[in-house]
FITORGU-768629 format. One record per residue: residue number from 1; residue in one letter; chain; z, y, x of N, C-alpha, C, O in turn. Coordinates in nm, 3 decimals, decimal comma, padded with zeros to 5 digits. Atoms other than C-alpha are relative to their C-alpha. Layout:
<atoms>
(NUM; A; A; (Z; Y; X); (Z; Y; X); (Z; Y; X); (Z; Y; X))
...
</atoms>
This chain:
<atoms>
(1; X; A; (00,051; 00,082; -00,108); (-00,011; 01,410; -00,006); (00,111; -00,087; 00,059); (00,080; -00,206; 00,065))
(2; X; A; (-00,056; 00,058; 00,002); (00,295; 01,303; 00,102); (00,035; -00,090; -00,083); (00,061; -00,194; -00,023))
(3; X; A; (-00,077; 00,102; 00,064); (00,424; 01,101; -00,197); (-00,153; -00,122; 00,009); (-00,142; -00,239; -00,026))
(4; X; A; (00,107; 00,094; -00,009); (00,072; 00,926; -00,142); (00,034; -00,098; 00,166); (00,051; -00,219; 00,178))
(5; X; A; (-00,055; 00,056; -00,165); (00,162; 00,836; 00,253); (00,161; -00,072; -00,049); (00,206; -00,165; 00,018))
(6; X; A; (-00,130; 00,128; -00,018); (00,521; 00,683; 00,119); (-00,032; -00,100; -00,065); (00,025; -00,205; -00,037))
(7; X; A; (00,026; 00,116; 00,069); (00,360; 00,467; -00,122); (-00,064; -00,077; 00,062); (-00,044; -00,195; 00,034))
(8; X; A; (00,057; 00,113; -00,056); (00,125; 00,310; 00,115); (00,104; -00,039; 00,113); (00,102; -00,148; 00,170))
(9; X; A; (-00,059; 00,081; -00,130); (00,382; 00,294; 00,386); (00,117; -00,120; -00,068); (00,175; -00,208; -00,004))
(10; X; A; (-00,085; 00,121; 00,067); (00,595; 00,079; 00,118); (-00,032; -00,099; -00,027); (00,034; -00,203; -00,028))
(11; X; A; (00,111; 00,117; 00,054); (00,290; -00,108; -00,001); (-00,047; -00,003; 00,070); (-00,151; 00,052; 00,036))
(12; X; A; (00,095; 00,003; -00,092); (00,130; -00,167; 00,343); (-00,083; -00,121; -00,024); (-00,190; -00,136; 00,035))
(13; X; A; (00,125; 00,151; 00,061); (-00,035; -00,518; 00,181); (-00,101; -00,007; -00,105); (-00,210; -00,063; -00,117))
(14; X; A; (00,059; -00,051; 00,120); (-00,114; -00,389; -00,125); (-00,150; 00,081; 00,005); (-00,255; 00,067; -00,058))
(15; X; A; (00,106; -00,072; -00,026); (-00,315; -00,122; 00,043); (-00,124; -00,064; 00,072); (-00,245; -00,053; 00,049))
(16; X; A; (00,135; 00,053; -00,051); (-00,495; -00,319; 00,272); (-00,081; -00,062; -00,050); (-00,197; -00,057; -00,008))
(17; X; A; (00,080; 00,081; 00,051); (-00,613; -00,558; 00,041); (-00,072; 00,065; -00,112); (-00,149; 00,003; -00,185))
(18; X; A; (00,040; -00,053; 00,087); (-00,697; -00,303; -00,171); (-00,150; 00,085; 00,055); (-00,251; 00,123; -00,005))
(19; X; A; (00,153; -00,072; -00,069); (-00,956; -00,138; 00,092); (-00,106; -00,133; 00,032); (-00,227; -00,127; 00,015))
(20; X; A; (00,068; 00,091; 00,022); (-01,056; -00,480; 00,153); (-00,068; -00,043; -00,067); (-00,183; -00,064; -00,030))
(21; X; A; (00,063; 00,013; 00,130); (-01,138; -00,573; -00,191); (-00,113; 00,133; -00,007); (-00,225; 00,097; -00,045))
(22; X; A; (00,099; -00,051; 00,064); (-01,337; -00,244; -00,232); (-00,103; 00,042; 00,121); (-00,187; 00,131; 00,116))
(23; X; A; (00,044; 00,057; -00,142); (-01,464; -00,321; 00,110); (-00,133; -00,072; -00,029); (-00,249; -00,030; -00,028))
(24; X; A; (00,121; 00,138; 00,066); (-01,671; -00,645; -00,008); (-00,053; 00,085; -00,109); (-00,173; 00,110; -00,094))
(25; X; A; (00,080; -00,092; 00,113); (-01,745; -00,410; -00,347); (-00,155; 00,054; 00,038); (-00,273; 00,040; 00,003))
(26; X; A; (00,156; -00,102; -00,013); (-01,950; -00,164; -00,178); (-00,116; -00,075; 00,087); (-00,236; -00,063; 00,063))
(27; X; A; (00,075; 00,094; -00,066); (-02,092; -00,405; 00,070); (-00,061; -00,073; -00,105); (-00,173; -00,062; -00,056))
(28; X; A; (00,054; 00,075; 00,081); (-02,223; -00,602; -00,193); (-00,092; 00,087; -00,067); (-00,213; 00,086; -00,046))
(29; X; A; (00,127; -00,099; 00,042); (-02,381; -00,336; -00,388); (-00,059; 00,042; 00,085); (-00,174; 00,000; 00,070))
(30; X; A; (00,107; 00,027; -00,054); (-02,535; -00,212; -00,095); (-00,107; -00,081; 00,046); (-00,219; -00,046; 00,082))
(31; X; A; (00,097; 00,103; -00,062); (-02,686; -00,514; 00,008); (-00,110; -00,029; -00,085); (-00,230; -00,037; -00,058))
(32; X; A; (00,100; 00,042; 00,095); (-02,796; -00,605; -00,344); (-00,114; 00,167; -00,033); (-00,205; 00,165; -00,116))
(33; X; A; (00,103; -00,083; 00,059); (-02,988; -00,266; -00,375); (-00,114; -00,013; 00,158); (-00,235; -00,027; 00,139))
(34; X; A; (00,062; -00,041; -00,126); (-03,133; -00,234; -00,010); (-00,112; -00,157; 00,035); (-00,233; -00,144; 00,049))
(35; X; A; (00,055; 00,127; -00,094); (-03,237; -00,641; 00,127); (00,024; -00,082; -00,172); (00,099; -00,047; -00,263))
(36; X; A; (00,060; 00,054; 00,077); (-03,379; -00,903; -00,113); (00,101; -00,169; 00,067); (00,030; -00,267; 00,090))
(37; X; A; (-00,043; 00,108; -00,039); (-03,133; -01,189; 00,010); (00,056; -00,077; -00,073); (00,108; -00,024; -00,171))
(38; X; A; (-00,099; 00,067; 00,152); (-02,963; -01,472; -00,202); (00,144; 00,060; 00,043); (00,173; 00,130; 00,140))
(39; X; A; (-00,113; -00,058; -00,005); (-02,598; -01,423; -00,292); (00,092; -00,044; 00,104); (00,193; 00,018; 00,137))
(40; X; A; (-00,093; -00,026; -00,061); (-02,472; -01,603; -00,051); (00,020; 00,042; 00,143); (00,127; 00,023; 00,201))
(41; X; A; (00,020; -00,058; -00,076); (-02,569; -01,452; 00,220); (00,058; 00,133; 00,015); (00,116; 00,192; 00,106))
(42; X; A; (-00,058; -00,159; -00,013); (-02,500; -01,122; 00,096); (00,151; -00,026; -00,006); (00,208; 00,073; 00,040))
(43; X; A; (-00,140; 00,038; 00,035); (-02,133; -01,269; 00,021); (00,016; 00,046; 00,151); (00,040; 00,160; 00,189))
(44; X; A; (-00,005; -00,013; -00,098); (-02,133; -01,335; 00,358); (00,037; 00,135; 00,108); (00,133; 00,165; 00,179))
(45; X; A; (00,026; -00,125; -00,105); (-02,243; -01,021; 00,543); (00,147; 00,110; -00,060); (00,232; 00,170; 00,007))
(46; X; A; (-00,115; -00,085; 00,043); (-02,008; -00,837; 00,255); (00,160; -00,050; 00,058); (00,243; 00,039; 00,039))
(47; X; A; (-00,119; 00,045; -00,040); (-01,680; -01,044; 00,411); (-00,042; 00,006; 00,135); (00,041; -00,073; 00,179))
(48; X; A; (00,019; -00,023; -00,119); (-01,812; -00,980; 00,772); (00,060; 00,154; 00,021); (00,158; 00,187; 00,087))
(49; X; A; (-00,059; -00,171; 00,002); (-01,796; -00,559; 00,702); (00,144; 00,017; -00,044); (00,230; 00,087; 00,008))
(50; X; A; (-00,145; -00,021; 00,056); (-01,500; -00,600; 00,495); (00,111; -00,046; 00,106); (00,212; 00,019; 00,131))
(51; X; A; (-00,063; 00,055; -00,125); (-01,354; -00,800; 00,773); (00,053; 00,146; 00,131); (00,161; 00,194; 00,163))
(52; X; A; (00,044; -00,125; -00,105); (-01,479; -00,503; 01,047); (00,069; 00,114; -00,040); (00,119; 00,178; 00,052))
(53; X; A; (-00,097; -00,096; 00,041); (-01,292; -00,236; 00,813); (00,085; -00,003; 00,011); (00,138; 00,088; 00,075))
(54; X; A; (-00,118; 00,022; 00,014); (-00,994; -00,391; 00,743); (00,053; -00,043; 00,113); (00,160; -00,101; 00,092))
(55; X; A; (-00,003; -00,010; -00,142); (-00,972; -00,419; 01,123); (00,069; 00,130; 00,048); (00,177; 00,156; 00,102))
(56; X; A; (-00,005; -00,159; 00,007); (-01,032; -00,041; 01,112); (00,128; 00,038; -00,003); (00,195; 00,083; 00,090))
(57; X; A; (-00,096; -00,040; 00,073); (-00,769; 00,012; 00,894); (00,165; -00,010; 00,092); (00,246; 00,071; 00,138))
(58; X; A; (-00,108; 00,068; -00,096); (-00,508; -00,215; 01,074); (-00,001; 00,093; 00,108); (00,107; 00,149; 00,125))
(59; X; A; (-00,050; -00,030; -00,119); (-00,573; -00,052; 01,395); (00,051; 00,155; -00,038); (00,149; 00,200; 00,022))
(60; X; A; (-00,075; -00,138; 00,010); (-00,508; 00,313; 01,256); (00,146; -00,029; -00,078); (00,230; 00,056; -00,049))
(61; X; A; (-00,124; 00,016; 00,042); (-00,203; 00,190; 01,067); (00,119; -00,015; 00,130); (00,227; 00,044; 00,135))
(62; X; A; (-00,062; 00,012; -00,116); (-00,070; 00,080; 01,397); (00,007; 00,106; 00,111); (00,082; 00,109; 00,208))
(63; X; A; (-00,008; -00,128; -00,081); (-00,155; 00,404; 01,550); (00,110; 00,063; -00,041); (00,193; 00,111; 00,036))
(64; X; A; (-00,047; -00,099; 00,056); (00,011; 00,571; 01,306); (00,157; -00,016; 00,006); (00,247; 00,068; 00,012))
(65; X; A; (-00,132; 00,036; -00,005); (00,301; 00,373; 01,313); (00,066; 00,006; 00,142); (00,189; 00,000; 00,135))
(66; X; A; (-00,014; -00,028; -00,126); (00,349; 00,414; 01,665); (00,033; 00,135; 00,037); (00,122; 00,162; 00,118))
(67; X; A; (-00,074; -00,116; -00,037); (00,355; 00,785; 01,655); (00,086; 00,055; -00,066); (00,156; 00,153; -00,042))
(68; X; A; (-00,079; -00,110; 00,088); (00,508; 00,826; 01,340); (00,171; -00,076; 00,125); (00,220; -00,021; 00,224))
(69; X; A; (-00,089; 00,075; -00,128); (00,795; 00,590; 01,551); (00,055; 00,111; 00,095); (00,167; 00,152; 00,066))
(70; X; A; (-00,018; -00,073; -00,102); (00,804; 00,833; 01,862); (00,031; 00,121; -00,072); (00,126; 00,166; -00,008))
(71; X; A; (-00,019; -00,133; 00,034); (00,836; 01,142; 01,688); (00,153; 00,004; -00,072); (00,235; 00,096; -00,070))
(72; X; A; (-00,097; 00,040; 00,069); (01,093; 00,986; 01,489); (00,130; 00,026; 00,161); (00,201; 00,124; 00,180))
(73; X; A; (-00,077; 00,041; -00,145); (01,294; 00,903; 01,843); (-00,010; 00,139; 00,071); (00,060; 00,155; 00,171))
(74; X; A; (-00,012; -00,120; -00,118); (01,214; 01,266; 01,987); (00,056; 00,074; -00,091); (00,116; 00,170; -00,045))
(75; X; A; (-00,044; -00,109; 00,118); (01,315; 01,439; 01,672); (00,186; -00,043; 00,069); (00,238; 00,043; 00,140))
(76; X; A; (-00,141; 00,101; -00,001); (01,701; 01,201; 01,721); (00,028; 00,057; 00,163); (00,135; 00,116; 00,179))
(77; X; A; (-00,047; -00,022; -00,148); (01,693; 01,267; 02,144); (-00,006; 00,158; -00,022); (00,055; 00,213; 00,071))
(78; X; A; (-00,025; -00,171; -00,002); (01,659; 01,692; 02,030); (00,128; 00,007; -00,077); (00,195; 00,106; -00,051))
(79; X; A; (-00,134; -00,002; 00,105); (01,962; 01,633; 01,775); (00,112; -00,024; 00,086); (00,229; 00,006; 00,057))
(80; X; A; (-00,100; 00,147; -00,075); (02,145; 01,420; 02,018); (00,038; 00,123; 00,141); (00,148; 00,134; 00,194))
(81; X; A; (-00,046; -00,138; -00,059); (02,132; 01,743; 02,247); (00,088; 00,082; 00,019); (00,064; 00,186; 00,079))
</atoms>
């Protein structure tokens, strides 16, 4: 699990565009099985969700990076002791 968490924190572009891309994927297949709409509509709606995820994503990356950050800095102020 870890060597999976250093690769995305190396590839943080890679990854996003990679949830992105399969973002629009599934959005698309759902649309085309569920609603009877032309494609580009469903294009559409699929780069609206994918949009709304990769939002998602961003804001927990920024969480994460924030505490991994602080913990980092409290680990250094207990050493520093």
């Amino acid at each position: 699990m870890e060597s999976v968490q250093s690769w995305i924190s190396e590839h943080k572009l890679i990854s996003i565009g990679t949830v992105w891309a399969a973002a629009i994927g599934a959005s698309m297949t759902h649309s085309r099985a569920r609603t009877p709409l032309k494609p580009s509509l469903r294009l559409i709606h699929a780069r609206m969700h994918a949009q709304a995820v990769t939002l998602a994503v961003l804001s927990g990356a920024a969480a994460y990076h924030y505490y991994e950050k602080r913990a980092e800095e409290n680990t250094m102020a207990e050493i520093a002791k």
